[in-house]
N, C-alpha and C positions, 0 to 999 in steps of 0.2 A: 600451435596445436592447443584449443584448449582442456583442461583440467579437467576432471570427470566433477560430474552433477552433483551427488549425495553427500551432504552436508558433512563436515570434518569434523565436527561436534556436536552432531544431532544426536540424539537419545532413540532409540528402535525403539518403534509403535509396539507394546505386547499383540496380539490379535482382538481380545476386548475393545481395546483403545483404535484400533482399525477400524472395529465395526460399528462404534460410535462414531468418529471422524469423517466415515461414508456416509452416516444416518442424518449426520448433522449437513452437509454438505448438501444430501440430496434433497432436506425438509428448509435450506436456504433457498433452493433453487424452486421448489415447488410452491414455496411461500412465498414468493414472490411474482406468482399468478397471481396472485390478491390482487394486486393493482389493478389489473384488466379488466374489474368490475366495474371501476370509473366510467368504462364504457354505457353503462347503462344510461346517463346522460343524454348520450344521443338517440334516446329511443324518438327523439320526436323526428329525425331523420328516415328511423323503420324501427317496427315492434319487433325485428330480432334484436335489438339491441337490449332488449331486456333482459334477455337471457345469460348476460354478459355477470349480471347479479350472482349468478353460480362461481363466479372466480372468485367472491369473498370467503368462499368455504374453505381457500385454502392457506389463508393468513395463521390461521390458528397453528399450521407447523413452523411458523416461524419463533414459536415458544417451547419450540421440541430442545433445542441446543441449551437453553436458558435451563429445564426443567433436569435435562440429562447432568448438566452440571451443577444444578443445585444437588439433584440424587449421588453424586461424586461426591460432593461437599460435605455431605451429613454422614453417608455412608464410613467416609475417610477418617470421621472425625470420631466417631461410634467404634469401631474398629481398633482405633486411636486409644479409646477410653477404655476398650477390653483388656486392651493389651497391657493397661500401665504404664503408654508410654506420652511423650509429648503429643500434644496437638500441634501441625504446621499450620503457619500462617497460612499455606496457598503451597500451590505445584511449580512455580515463577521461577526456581534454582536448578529446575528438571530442565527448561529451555534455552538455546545457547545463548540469549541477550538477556539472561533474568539475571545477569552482575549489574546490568543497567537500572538506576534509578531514575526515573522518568519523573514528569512534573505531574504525573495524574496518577490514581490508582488504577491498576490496567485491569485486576480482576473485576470492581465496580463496573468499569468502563465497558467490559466486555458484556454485560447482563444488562448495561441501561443502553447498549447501545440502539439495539432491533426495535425499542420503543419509542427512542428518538427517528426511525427510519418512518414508524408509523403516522407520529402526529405535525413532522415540522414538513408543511407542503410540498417547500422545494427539494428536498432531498428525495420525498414521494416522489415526486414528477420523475425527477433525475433516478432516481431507480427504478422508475418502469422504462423510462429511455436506455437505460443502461440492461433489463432484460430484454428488450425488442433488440437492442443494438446484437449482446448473445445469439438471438434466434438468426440474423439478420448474418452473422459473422460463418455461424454452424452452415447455412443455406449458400452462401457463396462459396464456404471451403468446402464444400459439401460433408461434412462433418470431419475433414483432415484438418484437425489440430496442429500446433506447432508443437516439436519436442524438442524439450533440451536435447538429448541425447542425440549427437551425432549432427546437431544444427550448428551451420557455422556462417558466419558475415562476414563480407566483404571489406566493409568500413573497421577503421580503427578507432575503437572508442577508447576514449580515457575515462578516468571517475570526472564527475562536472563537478572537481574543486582540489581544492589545492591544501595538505598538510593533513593531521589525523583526521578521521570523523569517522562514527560507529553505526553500521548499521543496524538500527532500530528494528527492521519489520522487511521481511522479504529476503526468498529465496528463491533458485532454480528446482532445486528439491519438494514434494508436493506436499511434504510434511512440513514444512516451513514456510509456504507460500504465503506471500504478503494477501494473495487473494485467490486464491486457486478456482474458484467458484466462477470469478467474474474475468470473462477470454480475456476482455481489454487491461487488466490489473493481474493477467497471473503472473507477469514476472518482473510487475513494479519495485522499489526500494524505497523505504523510508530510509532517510540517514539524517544524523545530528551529531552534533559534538558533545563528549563526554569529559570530566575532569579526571586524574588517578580515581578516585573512589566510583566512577562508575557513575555519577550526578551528569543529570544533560542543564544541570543551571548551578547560580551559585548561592540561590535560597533567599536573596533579597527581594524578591520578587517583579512579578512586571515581564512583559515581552523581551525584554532590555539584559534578564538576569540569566537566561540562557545563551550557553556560550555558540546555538550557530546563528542567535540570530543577527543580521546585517552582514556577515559575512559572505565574500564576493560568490556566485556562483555563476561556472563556465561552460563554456559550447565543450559536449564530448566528442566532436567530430566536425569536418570541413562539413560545409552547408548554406541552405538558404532559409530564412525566417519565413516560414508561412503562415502564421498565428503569432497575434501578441496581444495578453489582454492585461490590463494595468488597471488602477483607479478605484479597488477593492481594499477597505480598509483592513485591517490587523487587528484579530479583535485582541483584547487588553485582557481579558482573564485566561488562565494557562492552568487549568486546576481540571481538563478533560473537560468540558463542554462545550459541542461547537458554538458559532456565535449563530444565533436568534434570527440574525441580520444579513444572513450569506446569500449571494444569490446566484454564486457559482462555484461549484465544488470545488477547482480545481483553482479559486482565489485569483491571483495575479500570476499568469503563468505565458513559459514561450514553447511554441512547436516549433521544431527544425527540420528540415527535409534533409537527409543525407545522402539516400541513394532513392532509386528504384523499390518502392514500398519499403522505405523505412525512415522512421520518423522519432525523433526524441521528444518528450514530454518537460518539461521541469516545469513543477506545483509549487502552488503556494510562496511566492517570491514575495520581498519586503514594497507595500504601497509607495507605487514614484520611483521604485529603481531600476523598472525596465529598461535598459539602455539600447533595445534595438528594436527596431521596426519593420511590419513586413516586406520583405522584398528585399532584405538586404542581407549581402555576403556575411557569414560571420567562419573565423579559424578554428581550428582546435586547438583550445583553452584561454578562446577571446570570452574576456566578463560579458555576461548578460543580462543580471542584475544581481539580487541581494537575497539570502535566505530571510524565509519572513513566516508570519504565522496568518495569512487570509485563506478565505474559502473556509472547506470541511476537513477545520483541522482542531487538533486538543492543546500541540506545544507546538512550539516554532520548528520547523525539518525543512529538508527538501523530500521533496516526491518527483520522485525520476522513474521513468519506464521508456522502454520503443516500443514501436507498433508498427504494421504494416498499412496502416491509413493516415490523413492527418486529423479525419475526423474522430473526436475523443470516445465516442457512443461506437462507433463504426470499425473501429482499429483492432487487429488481433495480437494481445500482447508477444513482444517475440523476446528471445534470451538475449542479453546483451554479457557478452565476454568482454572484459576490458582489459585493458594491454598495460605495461609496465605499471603494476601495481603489487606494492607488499600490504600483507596481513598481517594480522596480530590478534590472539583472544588469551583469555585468561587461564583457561585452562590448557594451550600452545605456546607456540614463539612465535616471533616474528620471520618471516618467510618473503623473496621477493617471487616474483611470479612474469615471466614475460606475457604470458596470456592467461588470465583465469576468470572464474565467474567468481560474485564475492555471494555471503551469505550471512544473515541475522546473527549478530554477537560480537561480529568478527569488527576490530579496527584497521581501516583500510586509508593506503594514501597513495598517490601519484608516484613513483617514483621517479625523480627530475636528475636522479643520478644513473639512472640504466642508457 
């Protein structure tokens, strides 16, 4: 049976913070009509394509989130200085994974991200793909979503790796979702390894100075490989910017067929260590290859989700409960679990002795 949804260590939304979180959500999803302007291109096809021009009007809420959180920024800080009291660095210790010190600054990151989405082409392209994919996903389920709550798989998955690793970014919970916005990414995981002090590296710098990268990463379930794509280099800076030079978001990565609509993802694997090819058998927790930092990535992680397609644009993220797994977070203990879903903060490993 698994574990109920709602985070073990998430912090409850005030109603405020709700109604920002909707605003920001829905001025993602509506800013992301922008793209469909490009259509205007084809006007030489038909003069209705002109009119496609009108989709650029809606790019400008994609500065709503950015703008709502600077007005949080100065307000907090204003506030701050009435009082007499400290000014905080950031809201980051409010969040269950803000023990974690990451190789980028995540506030920065959060604010340049939307304007990296506008100017670097391929990530443009791959984000109008990925909202067509949304419209495309809505139309076939005819707007029936997947829901944690009360969703349950057939297949036994394990975590795809072996020993501690913290997960970074993503949860079942909608408050924590790695992407809540985007069907194919709602119930993705970022995971990395972290030292005692909460460091995903060890400060010397270089792809090389975080502790997941090169490490093995495994099949979470019996299957067959029906995607594999390799030959995408690593880029060498880890200081939050993707690399210039990407030409697939999802880097060196493998897709697994497990059952009847459903599919595993694992991102961003190390250049050259694919070790399996399409069409072939792989176990549960045969190596596939190696934690890496390609594609649209900032530090070295895996990026792991299922979905019900194996197409990446076309797929509707589904919850993945994984089986024999202990937790640990800082503010808990350590906990084994025969079936749970895991969640942002939390240190998670395979347990090889249940």
């Amino acid at each position: 049976m698994t574990e109920q949804v709602a985070h073990p260590f998430g912090r409850a939304y005030s109603r405020s913070e709700r109604v920002v979180e909707r605003v920001n959500r829905a001025s993602n999803r509506l800013g992301l009509l922008g793209f469909f302007g490009s259509l205007e291109h084809l006007r030489f096809v038909s003069p209705v394509f002109e009119l496609a021009q009108l989709f650029y009007l809606f790019f400008p809420l994609l500065f709503v989130p950015f703008v709502l959180g600077a007005v949080r920024f100065f307000a907090t800080r204003v506030r701050t200085a009435v009082s007499g009291g400290e000014s905080p660095d950031d809201d980051s210790h409010e969040r269950p994974e803000g023990w974690v010190e990451s190789g980028y600054e995540r506030s920065i990151f959060k604010r340049l991200q939307f304007l990296w989405l506008l100017v670097h082409p391929n990530i443009a392209v791959r984000g109008l793909f990925q909202l067509l994919g949304n419209l495309l996903i809505l139309l076939r389920r005819r707007g029936d979503v997947v829901d944690a709550d009360g969703y349950e798989s057939d297949v036994d998955y394990r975590l795809p790796f072996d020993g501690d690793w913290t997960v970074l970014n993503g949860s079942p919970d909608p408050q924590y979702s790695h992407s809540w916005s985007l069907l194919q990414q709602r119930y993705a995981y970022d995971f990395v390894k972290t030292n005692e002090q909460g460091r995903t590296h060890d400060g010397s710098g270089g792809v090389e100075s975080f502790y997941c990268f090169d490490e093995p990463v495994l099949a979470p379930a019996d299957g067959t490989v029906v995607t594999v794509r390799d030959g995408h280099r690593d880029y060498h800076r880890t200081s939050g910017w993707f690399d210039p030079l990407q030409y697939r978001l999802v880097g060196n990565c493998v897709v697994i067929r497990h059952a009847t609509d459903e599919y595993s993802v694992l991102a961003h694997l190390k250049n050259g260590s694919v070790r399996v090819s399409e069409g072939d058998t792989v176990e549960r927790g045969e190596q596939i290859g190696r934690c890496g930092h390609s594609g649209n990535s900032t530090e070295p992680h895996l990026h792991f989700q299922v979905q019900d397609r194996a197409n990446l644009y076309l797929g509707m993220g589904l919850p993945v409960a994984f089986s024999r797994v202990t937790t640990d977070h800082p503010d808990g203990e350590r906990t084994r679990h025969d079936r749970t879903y895991v969640h942002n903060g939390q240190v998670v490993s395979h347990d090889t002795e249940a």
